[in-house]
Every structure is written in C-alpha cells, then in structure tokens.
Steps between C-alpha positions, in 0.01 A plus 500: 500500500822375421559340095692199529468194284428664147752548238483595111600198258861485366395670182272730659764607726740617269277673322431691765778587562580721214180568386180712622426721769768545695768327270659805530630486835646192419673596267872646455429909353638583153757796497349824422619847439360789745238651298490848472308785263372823427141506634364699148685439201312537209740239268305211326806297434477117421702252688512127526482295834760282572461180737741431793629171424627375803196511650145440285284561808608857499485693160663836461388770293796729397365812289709828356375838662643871471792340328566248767475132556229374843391168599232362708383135610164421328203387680201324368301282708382347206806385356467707194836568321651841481354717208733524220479851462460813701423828479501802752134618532348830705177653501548628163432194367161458345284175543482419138888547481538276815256256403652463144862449675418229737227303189840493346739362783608816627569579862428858649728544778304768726667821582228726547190559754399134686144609501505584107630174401218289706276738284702397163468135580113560553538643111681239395238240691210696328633461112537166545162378639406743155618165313187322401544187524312230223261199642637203612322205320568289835522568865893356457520701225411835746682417731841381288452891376391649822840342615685689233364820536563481846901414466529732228324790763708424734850516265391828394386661811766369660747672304466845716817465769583637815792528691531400860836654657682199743238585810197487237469880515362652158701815399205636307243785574154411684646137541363313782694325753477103385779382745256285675366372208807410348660333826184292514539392187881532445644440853723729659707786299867443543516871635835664473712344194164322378395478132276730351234342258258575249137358496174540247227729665274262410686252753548759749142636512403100525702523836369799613146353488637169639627723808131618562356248448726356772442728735151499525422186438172301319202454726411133505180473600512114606777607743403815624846621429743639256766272276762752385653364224857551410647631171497217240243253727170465366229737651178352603285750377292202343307418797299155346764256562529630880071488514535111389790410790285655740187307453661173407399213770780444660637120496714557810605776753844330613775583152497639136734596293479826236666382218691865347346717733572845373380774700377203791189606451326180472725392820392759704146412396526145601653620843222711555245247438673269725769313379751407793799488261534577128831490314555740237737472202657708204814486304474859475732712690271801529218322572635328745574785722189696385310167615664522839446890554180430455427167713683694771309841460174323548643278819528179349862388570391200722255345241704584173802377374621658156774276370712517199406229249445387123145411589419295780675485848582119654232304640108459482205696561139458504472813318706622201388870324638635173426769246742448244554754243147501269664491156746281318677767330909667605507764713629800337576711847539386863162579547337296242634198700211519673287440196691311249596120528757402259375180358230465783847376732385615857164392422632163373733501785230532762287244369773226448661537827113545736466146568835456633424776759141445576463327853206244485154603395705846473356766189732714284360828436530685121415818395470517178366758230350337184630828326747281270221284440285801318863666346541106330829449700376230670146283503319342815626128356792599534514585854239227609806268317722693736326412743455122418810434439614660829344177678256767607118538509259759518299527791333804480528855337352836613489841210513859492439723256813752538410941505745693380486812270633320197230227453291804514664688172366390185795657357764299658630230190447241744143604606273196406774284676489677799115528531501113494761479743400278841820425779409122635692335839500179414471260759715192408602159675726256456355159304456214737 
C-alpha cells in the first residue's frame, strides 16, 4: 500500500538527513587516493590517520607502506573515529602481541591470511573475558560496569582492520566474498573509479552474520513465517513480545497503527490476525525498507502501509501498538537503538502524544520490559507517572516471563536482573 500522509518533524528530518543508515548516500563523497599495496609486507610501521575535512561523514585513513604514501575512506557503522595509530600485521603476529597493541590504542592493519585473523580476534576475545571482573554492590552498579567492559571490548577488538578494494573485494588469502554483505549494509560500490576503504573485522564479520541471518530468515511462530531482518534492524529473536500481540483481545479489527515498526513484525502479526488496515512507521531508513520487504514477502501490501514518520502517522485509530526501546540508556551502535532509550524519549513520546491519536473508546498498546526497573534505571512510579500524566489510564496488563540463554547464565553480570525480568503490554486508555 501506498505511504502518503506521514512525514518526520523539522528536526527529525534534518537529522536524518546526514545521519544514520543510509546518511551516506546522501551525502557528497570525500576525495580519496586509489589505494594500492603489497599483499605481504612484513613492515610494522606507525602512522597517524588524518580526517578529510571537507567532508566529516567520510573519514580517510592515509597510512605509509613499502616507502609509499595510500589512502582509503574509513567505514564504521558505529561512528567510531579512526584509530590513531596503525600498524601492518600478518600471521606472524602472536595474540599476546596483538592483544597488547590494540589494549593500548593500536590498530593492526591485516595483511596476512583472512581466516587467521578471525582466529586472532577469537584470541584477543578470549584474554579479555580472562579479566575478572569485581562485584557490583548494586544492579546499576553491574550494569554501569557491564557497560564499560563492553565499550572497552569492543575498542579493542575492533582494532583488527581490513581492507575492502572499491567493489568490496578482499585482496587477502582464504577471504570470503562479503560483497553482498557490504552492499546491504553499505549500498552500492561505486565500481570503476570508486574508493577503496578500510573496515574493523569485527564490523565486517557483524555484517557477514547480518547477511545470514537475512537470508534465512527467523521463524515466527505466531505468523507461521519468516521476518528477515536487515543489517542494523533489530532481530526478533526474542519471541515474548510477539506471544503477548498475538493473544491480546483485540479492541477493533478496522485500523492500528505500529508505532517504529522495525522489522514489521508486529504489523504483519496484526494483519494476520485480522486487521483490515494497519499503518506502520519508522524514522529509520533501513528499517523502513526492511519493513516493506518483509510486509510484501508475506503478501500484505493491501493491509499494510509502512510510512516514514517520527512516531505516529496523522489521524486516529482504535488501536495503537508500541515496543519502544526497553532501557533508558544511549545507544552505543546502530543496533543498540533497538534497546536503548535516551532519556526514556520514544517511550515518553508515545505516551504523551496516545490520546491525541486514540479514536474513541480506542486502546494504545505498550510493550514494555521492566528490565530498567531491576538494573535501577528506572522504577514502576515512574512509568505509572508516565502514564498519568499522559491523560492516560490503565486498563489492563497481560506478562511474560521472557527465555533466552542469558537469564539462564548465572555468570552473566547482569544475571539476577535478568532472572527477574517479565515483558508486560500494557493496555492503556485515554481518561474520560
């Protein structure tokens, strides 16, 4: 079905516009210098990164090699800055040495076997869960430091690069062909004349598993179907939240709206159980289109409508569904979009603008986590205040107790969080 109607606020929409997943066909390329090397040189020489300045989107990294002077565009999905220093590494390179090197800032620029350096980055990935880590006298107090360790895991694994020639070819032995990975996630190569690049394995291998996961899809048992979820969109492997939208009574059959719809898998799920028309927004680019793929692999064109918007499309509806991210905390990825709230603003956002698009007698639907209630980010008053001062009651509420493999760990930092965990929809009105 056609989007029409739905736009992103002023603010919003600039943003957009030069930020996020696919900012960067938006945006004017940097200048870069063909990027050419020997495929084995055994030289560790240091070299400092430079950025382009007529053009922040695009970083360059320019590095000295066999006596001569190459650049690349970096790429980090991310956002993380170039490394400030970079060495050549090959499979000579031990894990201790490599591990050492990145602890300390240190970039290894790969230029040995691809195979060998997934196995040093498992190396690397092992000495660091070595780390013991001392108890947290407070569930915030975990999960501040479970937060750290996890930004400082990623800085140092991410410090193994790889180059990707201008068609996102590897020139390295036993490396695998990513070019579909990388144009899902990337967009296009500029072929002929294009701009080589340089990316961390870490990131790469994260798009490589993206691509499968893509592919084949995750089985959603309410549906019957697959959702394949694009690169950057939230996978929903969690199956609770889906369980609850499926047996929720539904108020009305006619309209609802799926307020940041991701994948569309709550959409489709509505569709399936009968909805005659549900319009479903994000202010995400890729989401957007993964959202689409996905209404219109399943056959579901002429019920859903996937519209670009801040939050909620124009009108009413007797029937407004949500699942804000669970956690007011930044996002530290694209990915973690999904899960972190800055400040609690979608789910503020959602709740302060329901009434307004609520027909009469209509019910807004949230999914919510009390995760952040158990980490101390955020206590039940304070939503039920939310709530309250929303103009909106609470008409009924139905819990799950989520599965996953983590609440099962009693080594996970966050473990006695996670075994308390329940996901609640929350059935809420508008006051009369």
């Amino acid at each position: 079905m056609a989007c029409s109607g739905c736009k992103l606020g002023p603010k919003r929409a600039s943003l957009a516009q030069t930020h996020g997943p696919g900012a960067a066909q938006r945006q004017k390329h940097g200048i870069v210098s063909a990027c050419a090397y020997s495929r084995f040189s055994f030289r560790f020489s240091f070299f400092v990164f430079r950025l382009v300045t007529n053009d922040p989107t695009f970083p360059v990294i320019h590095w000295t090699e066999d006596g001569a002077a190459h650049s690349a565009r970096w790429r980090s999905e991310a956002g993380v800055a170039p490394p400030r220093r970079v060495v050549l590494a090959d499979d000579r390179m031990s894990a201790d040495a490599a591990y050492r090197q990145a602890s300390e800032g240190v970039a290894l620029l790969w230029r040995g076997d691809f195979q060998n350096a997934r196995q040093l980055l498992q190396a690397m990935a092992r000495r660091i869960e070595r780390k013991r880590r001392k108890p947290a006298a407070t569930p915030l107090d975990a999960f501040n430091a479970h937060r750290q360790a996890q930004a400082q895991r990623a800085r140092t694994l991410g410090m193994v690069l790889i180059a990707l020639d201008a068609d996102y070819s590897i020139a390295l032995r036993r490396a695998p062909d990513v070019k579909q990975a990388c144009i899902e996630a990337y967009g296009e190569p500029n072929g002929q004349g294009g701009e080589p690049s340089v990316v961390s394995l870490r990131e790469l291998l994260g798009l490589i598993g993206a691509h499968e996961w893509r592919k084949k899809g995750v089985e959603i048992a309410a549906l019957g179907a697959r959702i394949h979820p694009y690169y950057g969109v939230f996978s929903p492997v969690r199956g609770e939240y889906v369980e609850l939208v499926a047996r929720a009574p539904l108020p009305s059959t006619s309209l609802a709206f799926d307020i940041g719809t991701g994948t569309g898998v709550l959409a489709a799920l509505l569709a399936k159980r009968g909805v005659a028309r549900i319009v479903a927004t994000d202010a995400d680019a890729r989401a957007l289109a993964c959202a689409r793929e996905n209404i219109e692999r399943l056959g579901m064109t002429a019920q859903v409508q996937v519209c670009e918007a801040d939050l909620f499309p124009p009108g009413r509806a007797p029937l407004v569904v949500c699942n804000p991210p669970w956690l007011p905390a930044r996002p530290s990825s694209p990915i973690e979009r999904a899960v972190y709230d800055p400040d609690s603003r979608m789910l503020r956002g959602f709740l302060d603008g329901l009434a307004a698009h609520l027909e009469p007698g209509g019910e807004g639907w949230l999914i919510l986590s009390d995760f952040a209630e158990h980490l101390g980010l955020r206590t039940r008053e304070a939503l039920l205040a939310m709530i309250d001062s929303a103009g909106l009651r609470v008409i009924g509420r139905d819990d799950i107790r989520p599965v996953h493999p983590k609440a099962a760990d009693p080594d996970d930092p966050l473990h006695r969080a996670r075994v308390a965990e329940v996901t609640s929809l929350w059935r809420l009105a508008a006051k009369s």
